[in-house]
Structures are given as structure tokens and as C-alpha cells.
LONUTI-53943 format. One record per atom (N, C-alpha, C): x, y, z; residue number from 1; atom name. Coordinates in steps of 0.001 Angstrom, whole numbers, plus 500000, padded with zeros to 6 digits. Layout:
N
REC	east	north	up	torlo	domar
REC	X	Y	Z	NUM	CA
...
***
This chain:
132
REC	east	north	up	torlo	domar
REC	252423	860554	415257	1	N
REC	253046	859971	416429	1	CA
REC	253844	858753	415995	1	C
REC	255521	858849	416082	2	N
REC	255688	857470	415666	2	CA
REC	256325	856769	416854	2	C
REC	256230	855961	416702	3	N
REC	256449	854501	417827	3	CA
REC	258020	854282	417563	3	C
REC	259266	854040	418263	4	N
REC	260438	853295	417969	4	CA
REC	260231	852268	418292	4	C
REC	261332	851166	418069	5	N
REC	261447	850247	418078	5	CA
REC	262123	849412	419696	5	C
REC	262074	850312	420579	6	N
REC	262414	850373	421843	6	CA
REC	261119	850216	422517	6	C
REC	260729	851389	422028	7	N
REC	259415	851620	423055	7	CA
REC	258186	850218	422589	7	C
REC	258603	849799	421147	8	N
REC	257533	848611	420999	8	CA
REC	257895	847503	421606	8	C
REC	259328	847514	421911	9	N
REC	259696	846167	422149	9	CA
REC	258869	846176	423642	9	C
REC	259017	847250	424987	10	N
REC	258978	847683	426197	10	CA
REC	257012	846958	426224	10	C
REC	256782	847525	425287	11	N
REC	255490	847036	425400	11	CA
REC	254799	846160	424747	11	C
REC	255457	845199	424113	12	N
REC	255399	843573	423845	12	CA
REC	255487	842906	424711	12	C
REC	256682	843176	425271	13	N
REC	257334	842599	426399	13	CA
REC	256444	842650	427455	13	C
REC	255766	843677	427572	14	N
REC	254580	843626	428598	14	CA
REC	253324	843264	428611	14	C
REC	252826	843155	427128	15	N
REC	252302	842177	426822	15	CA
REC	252456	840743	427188	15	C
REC	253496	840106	426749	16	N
REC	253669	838827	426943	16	CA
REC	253740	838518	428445	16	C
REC	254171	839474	429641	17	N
REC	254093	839257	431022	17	CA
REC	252331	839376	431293	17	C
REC	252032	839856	430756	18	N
REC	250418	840197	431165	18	CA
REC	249634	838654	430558	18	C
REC	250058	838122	429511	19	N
REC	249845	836867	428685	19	CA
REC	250209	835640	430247	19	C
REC	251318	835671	430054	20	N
REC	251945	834578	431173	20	CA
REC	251372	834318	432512	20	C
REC	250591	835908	432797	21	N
REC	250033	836267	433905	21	CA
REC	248921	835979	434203	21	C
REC	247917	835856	432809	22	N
REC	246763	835706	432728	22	CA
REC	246738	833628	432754	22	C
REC	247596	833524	432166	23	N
REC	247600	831503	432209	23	CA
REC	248485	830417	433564	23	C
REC	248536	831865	433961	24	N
REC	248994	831006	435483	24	CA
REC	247820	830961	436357	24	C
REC	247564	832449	436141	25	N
REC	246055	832870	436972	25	CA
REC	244840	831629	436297	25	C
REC	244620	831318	435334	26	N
REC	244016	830403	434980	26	CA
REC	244032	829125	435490	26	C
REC	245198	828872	435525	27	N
REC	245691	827293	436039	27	CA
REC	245565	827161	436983	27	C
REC	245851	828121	438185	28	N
REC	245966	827935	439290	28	CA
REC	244495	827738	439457	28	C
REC	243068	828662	438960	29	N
REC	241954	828117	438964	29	CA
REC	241679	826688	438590	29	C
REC	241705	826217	437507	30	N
REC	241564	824793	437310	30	CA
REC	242370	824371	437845	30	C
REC	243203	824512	438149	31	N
REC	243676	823341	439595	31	CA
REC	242847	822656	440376	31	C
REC	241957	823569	440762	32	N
REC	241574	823572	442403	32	CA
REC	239803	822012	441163	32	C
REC	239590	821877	440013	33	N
REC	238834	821584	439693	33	CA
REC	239846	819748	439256	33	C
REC	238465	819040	439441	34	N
REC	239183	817829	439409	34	CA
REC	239438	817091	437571	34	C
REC	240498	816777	437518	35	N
REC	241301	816550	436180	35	CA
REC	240744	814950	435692	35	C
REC	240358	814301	436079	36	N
REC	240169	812729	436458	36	CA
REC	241464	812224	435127	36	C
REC	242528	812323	435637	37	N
REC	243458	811826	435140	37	CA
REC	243985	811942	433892	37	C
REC	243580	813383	433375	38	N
REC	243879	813814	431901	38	CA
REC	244592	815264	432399	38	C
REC	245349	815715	431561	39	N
REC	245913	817075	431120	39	CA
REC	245587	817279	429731	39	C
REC	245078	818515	429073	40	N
REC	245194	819088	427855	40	CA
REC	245815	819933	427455	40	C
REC	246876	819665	426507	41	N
REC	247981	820939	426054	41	CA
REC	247638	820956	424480	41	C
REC	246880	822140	424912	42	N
REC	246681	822452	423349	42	CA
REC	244947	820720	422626	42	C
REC	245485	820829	421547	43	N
REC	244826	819428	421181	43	CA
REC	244993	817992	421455	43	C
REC	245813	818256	422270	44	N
REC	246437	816717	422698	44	CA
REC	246240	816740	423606	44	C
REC	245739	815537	424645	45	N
REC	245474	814916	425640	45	CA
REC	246464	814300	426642	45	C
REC	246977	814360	427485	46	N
REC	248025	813779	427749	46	CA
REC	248077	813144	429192	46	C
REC	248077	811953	429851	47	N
REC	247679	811323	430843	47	CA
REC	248813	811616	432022	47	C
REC	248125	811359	433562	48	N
REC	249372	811948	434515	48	CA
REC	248964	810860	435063	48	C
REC	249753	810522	435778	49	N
REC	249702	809264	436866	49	CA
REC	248993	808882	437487	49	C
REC	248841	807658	438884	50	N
REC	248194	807666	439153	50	CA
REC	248511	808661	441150	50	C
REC	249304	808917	441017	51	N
REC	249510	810111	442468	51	CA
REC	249891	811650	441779	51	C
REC	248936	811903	440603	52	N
REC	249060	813191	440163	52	CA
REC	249938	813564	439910	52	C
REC	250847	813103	439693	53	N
REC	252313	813507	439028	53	CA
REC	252459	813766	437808	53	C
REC	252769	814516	437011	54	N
REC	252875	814823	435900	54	CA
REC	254357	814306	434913	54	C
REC	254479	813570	433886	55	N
REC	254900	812617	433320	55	CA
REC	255442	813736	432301	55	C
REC	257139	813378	432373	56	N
REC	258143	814265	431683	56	CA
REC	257870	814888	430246	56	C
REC	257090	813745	430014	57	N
REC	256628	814084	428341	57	CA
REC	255857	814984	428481	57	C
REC	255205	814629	429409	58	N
REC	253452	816183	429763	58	CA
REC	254442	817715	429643	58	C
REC	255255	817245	430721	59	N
REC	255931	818984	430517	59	CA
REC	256418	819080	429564	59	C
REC	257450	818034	428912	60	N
REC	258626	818350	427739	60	CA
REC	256992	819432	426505	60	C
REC	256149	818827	426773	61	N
REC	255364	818750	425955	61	CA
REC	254361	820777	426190	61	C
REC	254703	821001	427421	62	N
REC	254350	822217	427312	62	CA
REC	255447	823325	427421	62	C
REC	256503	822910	427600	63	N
REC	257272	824130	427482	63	CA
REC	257552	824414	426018	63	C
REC	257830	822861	425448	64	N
REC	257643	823563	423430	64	CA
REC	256197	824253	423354	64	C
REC	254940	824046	423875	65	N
REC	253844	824958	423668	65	CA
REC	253901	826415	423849	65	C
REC	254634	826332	424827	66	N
REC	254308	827650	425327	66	CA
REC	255750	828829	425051	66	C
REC	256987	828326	424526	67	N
REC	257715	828715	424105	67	CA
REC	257751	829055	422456	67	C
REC	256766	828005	421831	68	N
REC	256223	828416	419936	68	CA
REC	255344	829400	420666	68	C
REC	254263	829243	421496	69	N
REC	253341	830520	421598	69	CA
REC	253909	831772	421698	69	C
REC	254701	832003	422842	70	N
REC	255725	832846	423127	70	CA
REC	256540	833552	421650	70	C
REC	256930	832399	421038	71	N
REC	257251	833389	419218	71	CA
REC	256531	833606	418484	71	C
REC	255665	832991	418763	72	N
REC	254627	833681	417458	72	CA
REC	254104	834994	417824	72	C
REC	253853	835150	419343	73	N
REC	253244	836419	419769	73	CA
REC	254578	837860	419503	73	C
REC	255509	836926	419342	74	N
REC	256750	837988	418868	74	CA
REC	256385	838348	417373	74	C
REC	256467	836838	416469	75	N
REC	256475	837583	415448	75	CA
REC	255497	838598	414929	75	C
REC	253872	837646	415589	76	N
REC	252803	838353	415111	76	CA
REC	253221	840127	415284	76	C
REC	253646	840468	416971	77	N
REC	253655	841862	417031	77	CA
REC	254920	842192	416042	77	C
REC	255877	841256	415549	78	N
REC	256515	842516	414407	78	CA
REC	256021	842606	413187	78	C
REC	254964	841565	412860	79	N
REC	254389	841886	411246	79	CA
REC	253535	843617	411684	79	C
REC	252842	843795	413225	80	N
REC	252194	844895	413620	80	CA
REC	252771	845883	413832	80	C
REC	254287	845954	414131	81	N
REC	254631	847386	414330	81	CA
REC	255318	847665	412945	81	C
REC	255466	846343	411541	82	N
REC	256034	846648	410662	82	CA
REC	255439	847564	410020	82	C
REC	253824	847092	410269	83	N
REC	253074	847677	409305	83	CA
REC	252582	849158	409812	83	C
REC	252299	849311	410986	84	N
REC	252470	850437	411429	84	CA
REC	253499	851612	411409	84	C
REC	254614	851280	411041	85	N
REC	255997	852102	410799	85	CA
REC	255712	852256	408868	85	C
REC	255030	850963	408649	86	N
REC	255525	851545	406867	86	CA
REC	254155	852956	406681	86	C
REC	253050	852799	407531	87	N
REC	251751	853721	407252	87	CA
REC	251806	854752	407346	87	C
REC	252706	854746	408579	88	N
REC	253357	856337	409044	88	CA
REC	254781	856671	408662	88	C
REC	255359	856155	407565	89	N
REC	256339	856475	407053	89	CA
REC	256375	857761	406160	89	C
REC	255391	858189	405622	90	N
REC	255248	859755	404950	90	CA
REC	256014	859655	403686	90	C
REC	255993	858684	402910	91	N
REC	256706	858393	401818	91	CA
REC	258230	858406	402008	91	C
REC	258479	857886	402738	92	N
REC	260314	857800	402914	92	CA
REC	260088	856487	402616	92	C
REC	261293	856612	401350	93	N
REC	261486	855055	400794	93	CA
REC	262801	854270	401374	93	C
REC	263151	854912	402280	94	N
REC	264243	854239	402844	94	CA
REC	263109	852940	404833	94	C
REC	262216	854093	404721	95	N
REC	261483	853148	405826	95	CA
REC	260479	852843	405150	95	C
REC	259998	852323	404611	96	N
REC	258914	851756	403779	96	CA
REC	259961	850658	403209	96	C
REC	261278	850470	402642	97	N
REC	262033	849699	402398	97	CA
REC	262044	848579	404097	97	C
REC	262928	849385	404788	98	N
REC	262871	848613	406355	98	CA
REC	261851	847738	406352	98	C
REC	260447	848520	406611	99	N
REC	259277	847927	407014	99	CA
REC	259080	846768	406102	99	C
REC	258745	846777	404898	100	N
REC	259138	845697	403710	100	CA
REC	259573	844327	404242	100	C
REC	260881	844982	404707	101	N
REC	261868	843652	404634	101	CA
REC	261490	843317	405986	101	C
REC	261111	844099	406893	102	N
REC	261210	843143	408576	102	CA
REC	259566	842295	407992	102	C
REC	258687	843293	407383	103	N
REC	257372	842208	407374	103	CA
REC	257562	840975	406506	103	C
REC	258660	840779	405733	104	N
REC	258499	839870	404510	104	CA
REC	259452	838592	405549	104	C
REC	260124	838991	406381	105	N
REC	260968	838173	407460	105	CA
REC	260394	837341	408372	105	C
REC	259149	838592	408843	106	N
REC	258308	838228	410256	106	CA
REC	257251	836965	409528	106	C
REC	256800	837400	408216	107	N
REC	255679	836340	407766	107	CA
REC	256130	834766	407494	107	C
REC	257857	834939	407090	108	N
REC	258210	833280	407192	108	CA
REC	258837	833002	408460	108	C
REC	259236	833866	409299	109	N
REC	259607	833297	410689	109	CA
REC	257903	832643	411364	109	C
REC	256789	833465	411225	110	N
REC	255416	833121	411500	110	CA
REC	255414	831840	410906	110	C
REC	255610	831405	409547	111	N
REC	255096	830062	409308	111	CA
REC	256252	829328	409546	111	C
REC	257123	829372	409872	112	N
REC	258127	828562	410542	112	CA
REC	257987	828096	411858	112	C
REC	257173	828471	412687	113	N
REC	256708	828622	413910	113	CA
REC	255636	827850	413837	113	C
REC	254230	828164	413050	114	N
REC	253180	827093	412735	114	CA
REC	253969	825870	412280	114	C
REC	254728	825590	411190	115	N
REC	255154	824318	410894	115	CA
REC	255599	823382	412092	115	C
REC	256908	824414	412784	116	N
REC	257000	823636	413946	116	CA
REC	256318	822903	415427	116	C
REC	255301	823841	415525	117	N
REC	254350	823677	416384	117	CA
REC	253290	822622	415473	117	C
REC	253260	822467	414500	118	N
REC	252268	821613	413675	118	CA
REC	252956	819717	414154	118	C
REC	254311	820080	413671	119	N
REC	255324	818847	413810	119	CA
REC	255550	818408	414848	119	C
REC	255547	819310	415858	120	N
REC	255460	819063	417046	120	CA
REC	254599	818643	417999	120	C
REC	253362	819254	417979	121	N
REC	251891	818189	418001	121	CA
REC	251749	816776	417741	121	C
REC	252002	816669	416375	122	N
REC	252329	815366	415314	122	CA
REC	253252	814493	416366	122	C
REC	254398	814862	416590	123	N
REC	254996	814023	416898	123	CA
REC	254875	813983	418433	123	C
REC	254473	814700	419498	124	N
REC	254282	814301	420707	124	CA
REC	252969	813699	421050	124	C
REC	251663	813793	420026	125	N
REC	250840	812762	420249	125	CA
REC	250671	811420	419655	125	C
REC	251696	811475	418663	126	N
REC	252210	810272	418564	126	CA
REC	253510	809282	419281	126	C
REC	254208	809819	419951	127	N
REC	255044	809070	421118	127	CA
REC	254275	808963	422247	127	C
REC	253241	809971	422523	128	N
REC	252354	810033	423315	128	CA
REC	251386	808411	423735	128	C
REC	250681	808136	422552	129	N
REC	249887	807306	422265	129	CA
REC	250357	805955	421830	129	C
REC	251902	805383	421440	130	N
REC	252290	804360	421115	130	CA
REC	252872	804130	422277	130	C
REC	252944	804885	423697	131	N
REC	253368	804740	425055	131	CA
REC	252191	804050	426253	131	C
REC	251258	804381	425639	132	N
REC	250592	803856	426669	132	CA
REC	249956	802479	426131	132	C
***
């Protein structure tokens, strides 16, 4: 059975809506639970006002979260359908070549993604914390 590259995308893609779906549904639960004046994105802590308002940095600070999450869950699924296309390739060295090169792509776009999300941590809990 082989998979194209259409039909994986169709169902990544639905993945990641089912992902998005599941952390709204979350939030909207802890909402309703009391915050006493903290937000957590990720490992960092990040303070909201005092009329619950949420402080530009708080968001600036989750849409880079959730937009690195958002690629990594890309790349992760293409190191998965790479490797799945080279298994079921049946010795064709022309897709076993493909697969090769998209996994050898997907693994430094992946740590390009950790670095940035690493740096990015770094540096928003540190503007974070020399602010208050």
C-alpha cells in the first residue's frame, strides 16, 4: 500500500486541526480555573495584569510557541512519511534516493526549529524578567 504525498499531506493537515482542537478545548477548560496572576507558555512563566489582561509579550510569546510547534509537527511527520516511502520503496534507487534526501532535509530543518525555539525561550524569559 503506498501513501502519496497528497494524501499525507491531507492527513497531517488533519492532524494538526485535531492538535489545535485539542489545546483550545483545553484552555477553554483552564480558563474557567483560577490563574492567580501567572500564565505558563511552555517553561516560562509569564505575568498578566492586574484586570486579567494579557501583556503583548505574553502573546508575542505564544504565537512563536505555537507556530515552532506547528513546524516541528511538520517536520517530524516528514522525517515519517520519508521513512515510510524509503521501506516500501522495493529497491527503487531512484525513491530510496528521494526519501534520503527529504529525511536528511527534514532532520536539519527539525534542529533548526529546536535551536530556534531554544533561543527563543532564552530570550523571551529574559526580556521577560529584566521587565518586571
Amino acid at each position: 500500500m503506498k501513501i502519496g504525498l497528497k494524501r499525507f499531506s491531507v492527513l497531517s493537515f488533519l492532524l494538526i486541526l485535531s492538535c489545535a482542537w485539542f489545546v483550545t478545548a483545553t484552555q477553554t477548560v483552564s480558563a474557567a480555573v483560577p490563574q492567580y496572576g501567572m500564565d505558563t507558555v511552555g517553561s516560562v512563566s509569564y505575568g498578566t495584569t492586574q484586570s486579567g489582561a494579557t501583556d503583548v509579550r505574553t502573546i508575542a510569546a505564544r504565537i512563536i510557541n505555537v507556530t515552532l510547534s506547528l513546524l516541528a509537527i511538520i517536520v517530524v511527520s516528514l522525517i515519517i512519511f520519508s521513512g515510510y516511502q524509503w521501506m516500501t520503496a522495493g529497491g527503487d534507487e531512484k525513491v530510496i534516493d528521494t526519501a534520503k534526501s527529504r529525511m536528511s532535509n527534514a532532520v536539519i530543518g527539525l534542529v533548526i526549529v529546536l535551536a530556534a525555539w531554544g533561543i527563543s525561550t532564552f530570550v523571551m524569559s529574559t526580556v521577560l524578567n529584566v521587565a518586571k
